[in-house]
N, CA, C and O atoms as a Maestro MAE file, in Angstrom:
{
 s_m_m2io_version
 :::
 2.0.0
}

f_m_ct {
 s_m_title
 :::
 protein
 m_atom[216] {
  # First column is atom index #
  i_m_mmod_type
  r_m_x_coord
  r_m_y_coord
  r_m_z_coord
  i_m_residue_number
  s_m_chain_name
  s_m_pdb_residue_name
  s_m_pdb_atom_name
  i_m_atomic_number
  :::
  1 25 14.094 -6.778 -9.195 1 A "UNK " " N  " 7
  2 3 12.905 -6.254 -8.566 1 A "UNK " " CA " 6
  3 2 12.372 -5.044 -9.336 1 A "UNK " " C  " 6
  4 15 11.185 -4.775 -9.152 1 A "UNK " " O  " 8
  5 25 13.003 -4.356 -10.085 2 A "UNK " " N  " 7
  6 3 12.809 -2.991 -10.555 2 A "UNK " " CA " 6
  7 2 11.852 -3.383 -11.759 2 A "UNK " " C  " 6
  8 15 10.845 -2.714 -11.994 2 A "UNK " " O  " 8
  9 25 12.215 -4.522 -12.534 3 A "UNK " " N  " 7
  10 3 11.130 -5.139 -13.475 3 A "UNK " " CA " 6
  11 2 10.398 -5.033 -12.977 3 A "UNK " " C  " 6
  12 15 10.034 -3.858 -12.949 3 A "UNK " " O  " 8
  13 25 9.666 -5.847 -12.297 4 A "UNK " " N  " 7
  14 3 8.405 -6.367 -11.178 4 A "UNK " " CA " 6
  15 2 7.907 -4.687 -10.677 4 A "UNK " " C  " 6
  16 15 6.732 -4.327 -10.750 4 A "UNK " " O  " 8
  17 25 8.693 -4.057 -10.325 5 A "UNK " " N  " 7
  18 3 7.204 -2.701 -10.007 5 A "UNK " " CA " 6
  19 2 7.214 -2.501 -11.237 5 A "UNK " " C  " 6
  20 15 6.463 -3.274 -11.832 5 A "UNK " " O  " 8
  21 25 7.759 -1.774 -11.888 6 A "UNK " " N  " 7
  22 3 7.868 -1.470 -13.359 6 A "UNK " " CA " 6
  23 2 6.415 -2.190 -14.040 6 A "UNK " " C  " 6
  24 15 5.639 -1.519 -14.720 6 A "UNK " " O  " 8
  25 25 6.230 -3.402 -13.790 7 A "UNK " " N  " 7
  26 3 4.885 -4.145 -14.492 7 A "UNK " " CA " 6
  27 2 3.885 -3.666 -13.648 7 A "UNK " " C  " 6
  28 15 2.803 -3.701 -14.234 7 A "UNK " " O  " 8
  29 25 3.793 -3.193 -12.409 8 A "UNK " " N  " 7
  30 3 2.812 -3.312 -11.258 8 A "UNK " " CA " 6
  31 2 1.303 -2.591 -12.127 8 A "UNK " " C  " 6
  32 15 0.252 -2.753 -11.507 8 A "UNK " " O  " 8
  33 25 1.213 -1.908 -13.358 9 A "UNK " " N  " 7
  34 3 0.310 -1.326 -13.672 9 A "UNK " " CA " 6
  35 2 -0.734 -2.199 -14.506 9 A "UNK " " C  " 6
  36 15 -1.948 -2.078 -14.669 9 A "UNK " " O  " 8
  37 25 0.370 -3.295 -15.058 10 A "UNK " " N  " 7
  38 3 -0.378 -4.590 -15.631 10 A "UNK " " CA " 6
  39 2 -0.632 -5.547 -14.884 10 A "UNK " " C  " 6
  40 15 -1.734 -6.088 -14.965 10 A "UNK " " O  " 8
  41 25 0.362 -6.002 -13.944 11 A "UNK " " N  " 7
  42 3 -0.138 -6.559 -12.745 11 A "UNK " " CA " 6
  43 2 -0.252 -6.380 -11.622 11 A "UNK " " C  " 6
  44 15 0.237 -7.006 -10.681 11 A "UNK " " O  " 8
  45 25 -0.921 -5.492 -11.637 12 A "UNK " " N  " 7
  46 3 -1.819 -5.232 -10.143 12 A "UNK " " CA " 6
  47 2 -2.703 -3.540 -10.206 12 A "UNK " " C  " 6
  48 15 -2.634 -2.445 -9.648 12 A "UNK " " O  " 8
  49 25 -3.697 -4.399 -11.527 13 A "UNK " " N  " 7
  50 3 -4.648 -2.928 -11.876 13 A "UNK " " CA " 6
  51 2 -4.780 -2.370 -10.764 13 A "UNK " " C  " 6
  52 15 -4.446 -1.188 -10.832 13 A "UNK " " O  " 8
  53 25 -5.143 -2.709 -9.685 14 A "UNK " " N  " 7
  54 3 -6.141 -1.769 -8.758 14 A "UNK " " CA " 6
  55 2 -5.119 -0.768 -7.640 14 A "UNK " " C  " 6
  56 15 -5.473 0.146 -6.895 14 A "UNK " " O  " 8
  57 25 -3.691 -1.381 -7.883 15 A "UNK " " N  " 7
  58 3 -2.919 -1.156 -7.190 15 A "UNK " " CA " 6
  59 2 -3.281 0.715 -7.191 15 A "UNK " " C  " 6
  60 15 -3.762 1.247 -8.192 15 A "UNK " " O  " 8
  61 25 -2.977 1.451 -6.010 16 A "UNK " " N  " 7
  62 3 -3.144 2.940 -5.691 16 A "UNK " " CA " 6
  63 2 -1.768 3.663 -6.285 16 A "UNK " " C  " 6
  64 15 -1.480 4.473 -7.166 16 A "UNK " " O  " 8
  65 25 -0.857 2.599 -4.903 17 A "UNK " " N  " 7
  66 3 0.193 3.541 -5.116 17 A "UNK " " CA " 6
  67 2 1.453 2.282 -4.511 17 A "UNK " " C  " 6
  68 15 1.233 1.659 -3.472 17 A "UNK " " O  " 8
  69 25 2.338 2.129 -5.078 18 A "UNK " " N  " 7
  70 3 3.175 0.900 -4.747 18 A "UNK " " CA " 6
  71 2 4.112 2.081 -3.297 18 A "UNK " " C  " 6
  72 15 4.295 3.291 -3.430 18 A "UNK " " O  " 8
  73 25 4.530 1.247 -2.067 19 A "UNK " " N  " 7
  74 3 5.482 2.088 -0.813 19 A "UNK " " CA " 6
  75 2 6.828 0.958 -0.921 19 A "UNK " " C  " 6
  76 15 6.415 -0.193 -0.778 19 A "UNK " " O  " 8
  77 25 7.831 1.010 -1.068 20 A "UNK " " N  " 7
  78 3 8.770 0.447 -0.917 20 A "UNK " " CA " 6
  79 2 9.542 1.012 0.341 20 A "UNK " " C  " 6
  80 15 10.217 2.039 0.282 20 A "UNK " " O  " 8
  81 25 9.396 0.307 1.401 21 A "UNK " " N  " 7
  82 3 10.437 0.947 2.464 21 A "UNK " " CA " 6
  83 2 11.514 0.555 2.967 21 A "UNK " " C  " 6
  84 15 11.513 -0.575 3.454 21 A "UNK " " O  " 8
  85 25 12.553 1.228 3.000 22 A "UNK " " N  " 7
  86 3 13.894 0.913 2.216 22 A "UNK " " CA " 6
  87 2 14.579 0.285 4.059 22 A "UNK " " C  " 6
  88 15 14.485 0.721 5.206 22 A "UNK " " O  " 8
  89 25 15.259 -0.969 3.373 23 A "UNK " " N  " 7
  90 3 16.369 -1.618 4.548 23 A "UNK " " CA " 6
  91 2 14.945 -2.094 5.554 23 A "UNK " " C  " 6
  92 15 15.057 -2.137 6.779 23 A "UNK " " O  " 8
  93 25 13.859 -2.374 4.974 24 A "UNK " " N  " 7
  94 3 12.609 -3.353 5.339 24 A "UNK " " CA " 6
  95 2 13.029 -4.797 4.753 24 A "UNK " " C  " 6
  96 15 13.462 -5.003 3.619 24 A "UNK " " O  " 8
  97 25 12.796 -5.816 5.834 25 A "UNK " " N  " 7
  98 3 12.631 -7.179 5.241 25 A "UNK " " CA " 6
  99 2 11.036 -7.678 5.001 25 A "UNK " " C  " 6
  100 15 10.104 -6.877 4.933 25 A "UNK " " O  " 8
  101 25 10.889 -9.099 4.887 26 A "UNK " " N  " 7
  102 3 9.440 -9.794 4.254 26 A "UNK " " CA " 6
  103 2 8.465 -9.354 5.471 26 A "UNK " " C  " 6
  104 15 7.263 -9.202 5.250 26 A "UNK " " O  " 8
  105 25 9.141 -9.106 7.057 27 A "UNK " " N  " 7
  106 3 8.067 -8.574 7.899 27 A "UNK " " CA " 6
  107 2 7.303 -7.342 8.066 27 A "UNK " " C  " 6
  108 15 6.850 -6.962 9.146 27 A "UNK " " O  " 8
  109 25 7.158 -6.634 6.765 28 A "UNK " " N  " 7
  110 3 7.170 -5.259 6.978 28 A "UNK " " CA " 6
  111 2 6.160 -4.288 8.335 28 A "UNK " " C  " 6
  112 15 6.079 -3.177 8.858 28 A "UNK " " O  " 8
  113 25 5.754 -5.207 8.355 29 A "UNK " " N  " 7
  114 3 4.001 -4.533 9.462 29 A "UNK " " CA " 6
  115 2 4.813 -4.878 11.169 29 A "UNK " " C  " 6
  116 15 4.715 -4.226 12.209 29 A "UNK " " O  " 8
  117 25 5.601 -6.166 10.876 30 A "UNK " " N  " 7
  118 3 6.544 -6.073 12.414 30 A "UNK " " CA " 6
  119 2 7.414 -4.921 12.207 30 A "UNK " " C  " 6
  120 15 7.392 -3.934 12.943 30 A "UNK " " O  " 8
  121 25 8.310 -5.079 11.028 31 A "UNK " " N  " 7
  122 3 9.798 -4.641 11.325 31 A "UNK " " CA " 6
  123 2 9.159 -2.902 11.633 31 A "UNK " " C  " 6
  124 15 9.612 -2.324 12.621 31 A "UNK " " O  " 8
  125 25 8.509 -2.442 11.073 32 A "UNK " " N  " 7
  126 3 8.196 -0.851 10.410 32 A "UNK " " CA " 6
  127 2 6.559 -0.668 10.831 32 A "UNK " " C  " 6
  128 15 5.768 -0.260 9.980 32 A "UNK " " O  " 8
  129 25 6.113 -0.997 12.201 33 A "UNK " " N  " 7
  130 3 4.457 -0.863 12.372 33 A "UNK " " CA " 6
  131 2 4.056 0.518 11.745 33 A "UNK " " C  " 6
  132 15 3.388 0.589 10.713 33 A "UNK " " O  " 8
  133 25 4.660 1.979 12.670 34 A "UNK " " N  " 7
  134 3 4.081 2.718 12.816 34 A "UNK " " CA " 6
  135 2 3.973 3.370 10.956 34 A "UNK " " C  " 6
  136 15 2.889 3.555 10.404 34 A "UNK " " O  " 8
  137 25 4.868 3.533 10.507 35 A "UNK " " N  " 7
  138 3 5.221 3.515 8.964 35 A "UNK " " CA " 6
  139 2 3.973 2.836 8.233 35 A "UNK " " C  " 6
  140 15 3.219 3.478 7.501 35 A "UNK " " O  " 8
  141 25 3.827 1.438 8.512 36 A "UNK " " N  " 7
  142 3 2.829 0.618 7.803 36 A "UNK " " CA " 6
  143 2 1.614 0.822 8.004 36 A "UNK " " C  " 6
  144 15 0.829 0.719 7.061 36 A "UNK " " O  " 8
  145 25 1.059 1.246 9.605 37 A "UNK " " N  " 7
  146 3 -0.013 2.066 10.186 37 A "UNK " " CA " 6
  147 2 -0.590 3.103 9.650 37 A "UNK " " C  " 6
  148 15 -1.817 3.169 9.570 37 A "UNK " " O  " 8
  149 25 0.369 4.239 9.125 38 A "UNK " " N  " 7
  150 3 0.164 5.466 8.667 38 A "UNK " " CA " 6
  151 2 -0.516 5.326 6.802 38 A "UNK " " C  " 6
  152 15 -1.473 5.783 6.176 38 A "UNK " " O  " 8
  153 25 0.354 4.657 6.595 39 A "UNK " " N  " 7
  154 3 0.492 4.069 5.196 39 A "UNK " " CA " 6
  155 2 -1.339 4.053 4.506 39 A "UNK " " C  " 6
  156 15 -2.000 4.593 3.619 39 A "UNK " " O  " 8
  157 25 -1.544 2.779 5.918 40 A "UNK " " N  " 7
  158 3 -2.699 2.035 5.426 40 A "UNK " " CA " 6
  159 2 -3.881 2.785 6.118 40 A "UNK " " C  " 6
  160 15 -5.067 2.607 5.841 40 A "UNK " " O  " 8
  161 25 -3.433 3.582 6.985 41 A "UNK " " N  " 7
  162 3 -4.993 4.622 7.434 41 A "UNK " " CA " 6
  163 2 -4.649 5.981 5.858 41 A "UNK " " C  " 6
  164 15 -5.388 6.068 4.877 41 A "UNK " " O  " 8
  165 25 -3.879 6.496 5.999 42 A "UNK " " N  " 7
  166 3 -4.007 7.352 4.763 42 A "UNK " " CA " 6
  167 2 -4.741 7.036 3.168 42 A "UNK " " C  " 6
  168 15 -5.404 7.754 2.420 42 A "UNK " " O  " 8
  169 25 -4.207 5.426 3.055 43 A "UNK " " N  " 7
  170 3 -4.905 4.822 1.695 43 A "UNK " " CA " 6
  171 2 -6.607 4.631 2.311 43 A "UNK " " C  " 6
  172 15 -7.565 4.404 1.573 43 A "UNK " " O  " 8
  173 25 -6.671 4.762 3.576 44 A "UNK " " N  " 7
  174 3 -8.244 3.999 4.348 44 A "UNK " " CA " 6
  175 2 -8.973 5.421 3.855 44 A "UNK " " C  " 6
  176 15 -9.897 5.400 3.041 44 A "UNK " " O  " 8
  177 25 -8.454 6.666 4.440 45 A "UNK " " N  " 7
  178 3 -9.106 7.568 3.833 45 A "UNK " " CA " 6
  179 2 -9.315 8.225 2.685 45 A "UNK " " C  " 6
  180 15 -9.676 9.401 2.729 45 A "UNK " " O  " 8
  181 25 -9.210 7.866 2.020 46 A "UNK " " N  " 7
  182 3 -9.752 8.083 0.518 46 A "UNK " " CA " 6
  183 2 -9.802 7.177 -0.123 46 A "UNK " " C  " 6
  184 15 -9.059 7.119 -1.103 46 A "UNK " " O  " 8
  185 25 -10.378 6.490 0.069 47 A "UNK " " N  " 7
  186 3 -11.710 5.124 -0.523 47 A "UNK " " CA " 6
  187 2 -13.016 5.893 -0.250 47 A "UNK " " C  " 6
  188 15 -13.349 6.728 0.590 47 A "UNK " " O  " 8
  189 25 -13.492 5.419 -1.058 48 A "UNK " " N  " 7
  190 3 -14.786 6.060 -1.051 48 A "UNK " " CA " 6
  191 2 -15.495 5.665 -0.209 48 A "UNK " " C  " 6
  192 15 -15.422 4.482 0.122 48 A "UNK " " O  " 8
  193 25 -16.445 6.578 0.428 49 A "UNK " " N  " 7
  194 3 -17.159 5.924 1.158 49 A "UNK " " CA " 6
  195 2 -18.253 4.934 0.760 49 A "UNK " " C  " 6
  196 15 -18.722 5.202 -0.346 49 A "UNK " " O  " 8
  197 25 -18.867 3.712 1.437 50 A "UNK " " N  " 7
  198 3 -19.709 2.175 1.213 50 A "UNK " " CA " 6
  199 2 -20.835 3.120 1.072 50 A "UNK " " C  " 6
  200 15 -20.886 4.187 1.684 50 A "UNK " " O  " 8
  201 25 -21.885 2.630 0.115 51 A "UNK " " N  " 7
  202 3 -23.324 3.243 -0.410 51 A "UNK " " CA " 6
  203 2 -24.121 3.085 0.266 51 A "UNK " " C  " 6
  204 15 -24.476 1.920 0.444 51 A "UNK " " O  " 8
  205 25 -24.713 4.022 0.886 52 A "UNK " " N  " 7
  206 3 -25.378 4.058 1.819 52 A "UNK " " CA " 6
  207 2 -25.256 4.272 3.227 52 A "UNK " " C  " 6
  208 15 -26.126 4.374 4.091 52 A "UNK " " O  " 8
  209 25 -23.768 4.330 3.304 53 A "UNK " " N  " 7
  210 3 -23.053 4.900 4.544 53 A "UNK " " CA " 6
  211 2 -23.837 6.716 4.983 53 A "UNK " " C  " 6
  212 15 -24.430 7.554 4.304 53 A "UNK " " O  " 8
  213 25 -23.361 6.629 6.628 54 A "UNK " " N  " 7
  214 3 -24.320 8.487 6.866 54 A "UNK " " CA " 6
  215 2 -22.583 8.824 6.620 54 A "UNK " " C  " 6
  216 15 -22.173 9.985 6.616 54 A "UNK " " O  " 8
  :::
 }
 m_bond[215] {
  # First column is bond index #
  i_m_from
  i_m_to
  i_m_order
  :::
  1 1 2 1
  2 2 3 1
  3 3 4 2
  4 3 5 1
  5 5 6 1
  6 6 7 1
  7 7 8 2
  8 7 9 1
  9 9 10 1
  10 10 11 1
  11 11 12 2
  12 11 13 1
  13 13 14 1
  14 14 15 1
  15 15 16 2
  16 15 17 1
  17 17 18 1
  18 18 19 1
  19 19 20 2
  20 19 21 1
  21 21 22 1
  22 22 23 1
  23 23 24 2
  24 23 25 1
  25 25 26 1
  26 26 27 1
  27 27 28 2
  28 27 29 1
  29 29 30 1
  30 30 31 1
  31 31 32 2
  32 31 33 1
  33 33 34 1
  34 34 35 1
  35 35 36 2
  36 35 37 1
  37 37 38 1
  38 38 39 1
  39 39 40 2
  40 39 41 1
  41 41 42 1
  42 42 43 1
  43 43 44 2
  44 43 45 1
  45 45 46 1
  46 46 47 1
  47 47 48 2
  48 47 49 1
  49 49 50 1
  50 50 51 1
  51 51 52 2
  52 51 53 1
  53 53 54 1
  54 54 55 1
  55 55 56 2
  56 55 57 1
  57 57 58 1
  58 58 59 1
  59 59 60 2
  60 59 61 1
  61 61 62 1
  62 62 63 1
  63 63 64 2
  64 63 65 1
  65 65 66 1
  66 66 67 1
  67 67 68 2
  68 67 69 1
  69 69 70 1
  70 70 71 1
  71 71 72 2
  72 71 73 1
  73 73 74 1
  74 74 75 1
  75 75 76 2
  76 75 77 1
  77 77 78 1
  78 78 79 1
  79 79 80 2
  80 79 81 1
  81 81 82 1
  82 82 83 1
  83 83 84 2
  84 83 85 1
  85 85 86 1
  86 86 87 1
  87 87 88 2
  88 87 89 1
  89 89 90 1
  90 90 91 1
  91 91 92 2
  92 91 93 1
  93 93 94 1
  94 94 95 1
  95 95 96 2
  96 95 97 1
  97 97 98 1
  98 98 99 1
  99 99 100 2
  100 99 101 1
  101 101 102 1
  102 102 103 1
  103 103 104 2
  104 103 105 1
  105 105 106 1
  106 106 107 1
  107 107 108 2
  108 107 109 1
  109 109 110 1
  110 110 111 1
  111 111 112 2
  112 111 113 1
  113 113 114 1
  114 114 115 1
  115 115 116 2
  116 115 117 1
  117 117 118 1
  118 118 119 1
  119 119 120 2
  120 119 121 1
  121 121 122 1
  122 122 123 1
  123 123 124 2
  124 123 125 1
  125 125 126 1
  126 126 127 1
  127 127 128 2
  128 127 129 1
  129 129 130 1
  130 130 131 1
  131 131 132 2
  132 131 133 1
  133 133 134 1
  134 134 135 1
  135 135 136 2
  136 135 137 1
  137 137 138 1
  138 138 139 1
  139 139 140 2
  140 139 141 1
  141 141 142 1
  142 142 143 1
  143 143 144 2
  144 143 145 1
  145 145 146 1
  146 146 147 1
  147 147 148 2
  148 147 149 1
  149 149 150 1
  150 150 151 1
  151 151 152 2
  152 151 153 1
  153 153 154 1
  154 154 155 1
  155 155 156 2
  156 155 157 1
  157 157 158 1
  158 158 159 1
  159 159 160 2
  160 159 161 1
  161 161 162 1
  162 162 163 1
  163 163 164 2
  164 163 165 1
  165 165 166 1
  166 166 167 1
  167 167 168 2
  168 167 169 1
  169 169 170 1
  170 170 171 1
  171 171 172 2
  172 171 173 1
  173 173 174 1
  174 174 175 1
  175 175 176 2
  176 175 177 1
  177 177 178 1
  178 178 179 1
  179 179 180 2
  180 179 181 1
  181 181 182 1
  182 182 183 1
  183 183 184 2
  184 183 185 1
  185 185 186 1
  186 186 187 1
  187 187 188 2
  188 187 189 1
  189 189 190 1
  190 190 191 1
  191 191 192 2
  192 191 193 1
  193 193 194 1
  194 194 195 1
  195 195 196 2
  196 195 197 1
  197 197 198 1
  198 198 199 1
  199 199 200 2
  200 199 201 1
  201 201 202 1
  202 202 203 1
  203 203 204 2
  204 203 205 1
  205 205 206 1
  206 206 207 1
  207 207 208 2
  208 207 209 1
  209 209 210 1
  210 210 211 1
  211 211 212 2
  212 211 213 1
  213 213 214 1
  214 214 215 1
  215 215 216 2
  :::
 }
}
């Protein structure tokens, strides 16, 4: 697995920021909501805001 992030910059340009959360299985958004919640509102806020947004 350590290969595979290791490439994540060639494959997966757009990628932000890779979260590995540790003693998580393939369910991560069941096993770990509030974790995965936080995760994905923190990456939500700083995207830029849509053109033309007030």
């Amino acid at each position: 697995m350590a290969d595979a992030i290791k490439a994540f910059p060639v494959t997966l340009p757009g990628l932000s920021a890779p979260h590995i959360l540790e003693g998580c299985g393939h369910w991560v958004q069941q096993e770990r909501p509030e974790e995965v919640n936080r995760l994905l509102l923190d990456w939500l806020r700083v995207l830029p805001a849509p053109v033309g947004a007030p």
